[in-house]
N, C-alpha and C positions, 0 to 999 in steps of 0.2 A: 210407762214406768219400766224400766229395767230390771232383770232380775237378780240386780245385786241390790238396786234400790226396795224394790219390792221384799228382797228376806231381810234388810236392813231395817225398814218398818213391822216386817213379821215380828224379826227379833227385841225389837222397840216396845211392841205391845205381850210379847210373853213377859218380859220384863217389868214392866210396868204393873202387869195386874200381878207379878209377884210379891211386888214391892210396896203396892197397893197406891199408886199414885198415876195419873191421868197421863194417856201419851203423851201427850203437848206439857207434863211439867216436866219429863226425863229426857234429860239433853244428852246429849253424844258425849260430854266430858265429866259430866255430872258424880262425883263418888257414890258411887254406891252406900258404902258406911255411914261417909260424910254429911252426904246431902240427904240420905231417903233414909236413914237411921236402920239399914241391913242387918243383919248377923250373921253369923255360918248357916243357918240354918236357912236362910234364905237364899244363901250362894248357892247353898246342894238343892234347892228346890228351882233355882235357875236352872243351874245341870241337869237337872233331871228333865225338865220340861224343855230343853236346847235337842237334849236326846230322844226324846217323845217325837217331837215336832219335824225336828231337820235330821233325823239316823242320825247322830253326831255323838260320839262320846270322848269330852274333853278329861283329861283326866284330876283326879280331883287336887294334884298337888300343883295345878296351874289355879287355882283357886284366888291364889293372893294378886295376881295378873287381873283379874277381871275386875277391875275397880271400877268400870263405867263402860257404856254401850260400846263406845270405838272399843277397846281393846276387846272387850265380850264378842262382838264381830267378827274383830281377826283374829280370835281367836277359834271363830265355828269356820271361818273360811278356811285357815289353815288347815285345820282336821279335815274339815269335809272335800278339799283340793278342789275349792274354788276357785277359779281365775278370774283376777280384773279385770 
């Protein structure tokens, strides 16, 4: 596995038990809100645990951006100046 693949599933599974639902039900497109019934308060407890895990601190007013894993991703990759 790669290590883009591999923080990609990291990031899969913080998420997941934030949201309290099994890796395998949280898809890459999946809304957060929509589909796993989120609220802010689970956005800043993502954040918080992106920055725990990966040194990453997104800031909170990208918040509305992260509506599912892809863009949660690109959004830890940008910060953290990760390359494809």
């Amino acid at each position: 596995m790669s290590g883009e693949n591999e923080r990609y599933e990291q990031l899969r599974e913080i998420i997941a038990e934030v949201l309290e639902v099994e890796t395998d039900e949280l898809t890459d497109t999946g809304d957060f809100a929509e589909e796993y019934q989120a609220d802010s308060l689970r956005a800043i407890e993502i954040l918080a645990r992106i920055d725990k895990e990966f040194k990453v601190e997104i800031p909170q007013s990208e918040l509305p951006e992260l509506r599912n894993l892809k863009t949660t991703y690109e959004a830890v990759a940008r910060h953290a100046g990760w390359q494809d």
